[in-house]
C-alpha positions as CSV (number, residue, x, y, z in Angstrom):
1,X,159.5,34.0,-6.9
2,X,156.5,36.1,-7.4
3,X,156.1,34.9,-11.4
4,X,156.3,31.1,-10.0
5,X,153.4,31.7,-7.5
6,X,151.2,33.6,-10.1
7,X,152.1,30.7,-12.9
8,X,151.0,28.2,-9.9
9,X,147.6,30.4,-8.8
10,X,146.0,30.4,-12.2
11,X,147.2,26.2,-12.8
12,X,145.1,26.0,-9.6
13,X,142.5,28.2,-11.1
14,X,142.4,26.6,-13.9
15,X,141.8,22.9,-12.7
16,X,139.2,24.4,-10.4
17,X,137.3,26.1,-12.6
18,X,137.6,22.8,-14.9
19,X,136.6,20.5,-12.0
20,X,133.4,22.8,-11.5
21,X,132.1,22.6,-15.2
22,X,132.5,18.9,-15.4
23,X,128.7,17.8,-15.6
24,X,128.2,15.5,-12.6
25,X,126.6,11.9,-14.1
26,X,125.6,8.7,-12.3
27,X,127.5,5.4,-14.4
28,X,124.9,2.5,-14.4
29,X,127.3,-0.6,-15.1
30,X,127.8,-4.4,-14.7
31,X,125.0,-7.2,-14.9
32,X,123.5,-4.6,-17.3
33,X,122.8,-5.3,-21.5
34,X,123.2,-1.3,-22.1
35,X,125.4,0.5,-19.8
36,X,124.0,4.1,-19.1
37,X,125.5,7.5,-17.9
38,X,123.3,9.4,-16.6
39,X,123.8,13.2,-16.0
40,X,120.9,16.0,-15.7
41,X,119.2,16.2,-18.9
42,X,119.2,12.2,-19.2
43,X,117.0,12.1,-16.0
44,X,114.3,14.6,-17.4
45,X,114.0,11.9,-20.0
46,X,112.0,9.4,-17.4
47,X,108.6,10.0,-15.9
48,X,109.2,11.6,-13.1
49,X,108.0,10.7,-9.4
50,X,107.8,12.4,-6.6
51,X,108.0,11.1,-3.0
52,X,107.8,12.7,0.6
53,X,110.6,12.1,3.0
54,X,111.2,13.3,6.4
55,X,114.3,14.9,7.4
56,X,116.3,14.0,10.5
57,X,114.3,16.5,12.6
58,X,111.2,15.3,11.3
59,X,110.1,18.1,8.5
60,X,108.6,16.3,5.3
61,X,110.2,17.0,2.0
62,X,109.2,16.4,-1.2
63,X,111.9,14.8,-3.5
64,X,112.0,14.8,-7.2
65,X,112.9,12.4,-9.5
66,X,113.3,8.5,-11.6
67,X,112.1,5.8,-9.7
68,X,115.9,3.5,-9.8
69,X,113.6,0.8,-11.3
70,X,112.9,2.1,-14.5
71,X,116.3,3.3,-15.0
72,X,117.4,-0.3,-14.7
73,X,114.7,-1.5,-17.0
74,X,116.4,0.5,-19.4
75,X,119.8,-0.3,-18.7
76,X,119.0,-4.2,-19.3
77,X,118.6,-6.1,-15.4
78,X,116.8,-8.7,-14.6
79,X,113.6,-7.5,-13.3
80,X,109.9,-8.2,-13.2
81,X,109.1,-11.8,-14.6
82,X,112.5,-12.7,-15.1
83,X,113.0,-11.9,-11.6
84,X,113.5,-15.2,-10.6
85,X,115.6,-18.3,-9.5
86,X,119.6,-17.2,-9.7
87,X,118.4,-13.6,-10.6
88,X,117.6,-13.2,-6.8
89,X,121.4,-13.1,-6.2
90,X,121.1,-9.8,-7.7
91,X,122.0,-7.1,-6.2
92,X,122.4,-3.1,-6.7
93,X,125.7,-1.5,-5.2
94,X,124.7,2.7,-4.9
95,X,128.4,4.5,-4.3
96,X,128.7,8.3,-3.5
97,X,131.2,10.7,-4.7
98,X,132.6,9.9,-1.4
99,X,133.2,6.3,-1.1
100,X,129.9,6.4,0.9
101,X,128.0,2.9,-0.5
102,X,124.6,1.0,0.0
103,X,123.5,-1.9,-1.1
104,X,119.7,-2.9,-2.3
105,X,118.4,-6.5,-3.1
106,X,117.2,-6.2,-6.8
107,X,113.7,-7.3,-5.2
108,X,113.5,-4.0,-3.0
109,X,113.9,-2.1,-6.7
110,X,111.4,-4.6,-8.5
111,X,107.2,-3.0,-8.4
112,X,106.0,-6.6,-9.0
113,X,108.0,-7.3,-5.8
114,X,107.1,-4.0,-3.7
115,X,105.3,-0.4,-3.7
116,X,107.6,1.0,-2.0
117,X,109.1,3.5,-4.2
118,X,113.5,4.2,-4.2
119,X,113.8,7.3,-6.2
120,X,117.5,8.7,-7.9
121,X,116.3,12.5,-7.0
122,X,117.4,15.8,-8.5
123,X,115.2,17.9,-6.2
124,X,114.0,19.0,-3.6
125,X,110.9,20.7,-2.2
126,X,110.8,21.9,-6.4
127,X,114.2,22.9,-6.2
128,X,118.0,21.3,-7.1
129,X,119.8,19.4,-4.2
130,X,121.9,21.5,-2.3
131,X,125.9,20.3,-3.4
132,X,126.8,18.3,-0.1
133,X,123.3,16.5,-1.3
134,X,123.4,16.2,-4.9
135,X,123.2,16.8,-7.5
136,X,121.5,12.9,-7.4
137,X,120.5,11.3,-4.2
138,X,118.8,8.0,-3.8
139,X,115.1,8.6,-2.0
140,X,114.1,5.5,0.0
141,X,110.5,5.9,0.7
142,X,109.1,5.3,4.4
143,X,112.2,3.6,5.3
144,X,112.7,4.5,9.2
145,X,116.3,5.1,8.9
146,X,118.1,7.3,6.5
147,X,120.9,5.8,6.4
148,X,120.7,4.2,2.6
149,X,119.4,7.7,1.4
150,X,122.7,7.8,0.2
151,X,124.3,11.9,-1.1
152,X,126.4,12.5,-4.2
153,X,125.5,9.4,-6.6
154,X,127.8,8.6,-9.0
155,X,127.6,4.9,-9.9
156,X,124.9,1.9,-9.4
157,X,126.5,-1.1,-10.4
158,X,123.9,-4.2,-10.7
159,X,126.0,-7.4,-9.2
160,X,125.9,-11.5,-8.4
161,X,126.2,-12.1,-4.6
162,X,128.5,-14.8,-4.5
């Protein structure tokens, strides 16, 4: 019995240890002419931008990072001029490692639309995202609620409301 549960400890070690070297990358998909992945050393690639946000107890923060914009510029959406007519029924679906999802109106994202600036964000205050946070958040910038800052990015998926 004791051979079956070392055998079964080191499996479990094993997958663990796998699970935790498995670079974490956001998938940039659907009404997009080049699908992206996007992991750590991809989003050092982009200017970067900082923003302040406030924390729920009302500290300000700086975040780090790629304003979601010019990642989908490079991923092929609709933006800018284009940004037009049927193109408005864009949309961009944010999900979290944890099934946690917002949604943004491609005119939110678009500068020639807004200055308000939605940052994917790697830091924090000059320093990586804590792991419940990160390692990508989205940074919405002077938005009262916090609720589309959404934790754990993994996928923005550009869609057609219908």
């Amino acid at each position: 019995m004791k051979k079956y549960t070392l055998i079964l400890l080191l499996l479990i070690a094993g997958l663990t240890t796998q699970a935790q070297t498995k670079e974490a990358v956001v998938k940039v998909t659907g009404e997009v002419t080049n699908p992206l992945t996007i992991g750590p050393a991809e989003l050092q690639q982009y200017k970067q931008t900082t923003v302040t946000r406030k924390d729920k107890d009302g500290k300000a923060h700086l975040y780090s990072g790629v304003i979601v914009s010019e990642i989908l510029t490079k991923a092929g959406v609709t933006l800018g001029a284009d940004l037009h007519g049927k193109n408005l029924a864009k949309y961009l679906l944010v999900e979290a490692g944890d099934d946690y999802r917002v949604l943004f109106a491609l005119a939110e994202l678009d500068k020639a639309f807004t200055d308000r600036m939605i940052i994917l964000a790697d830091k924090v205050d000059g320093q990586p995202l804590a792991p419940a946070d990160g390692p990508f958040r989205i940074i919405v910038q002077d938005e009262k609620k916090p609720a589309r800052c959404i934790k754990q990015v993994i996928a923005m998926k550009v869609m057609f409301a219908k």
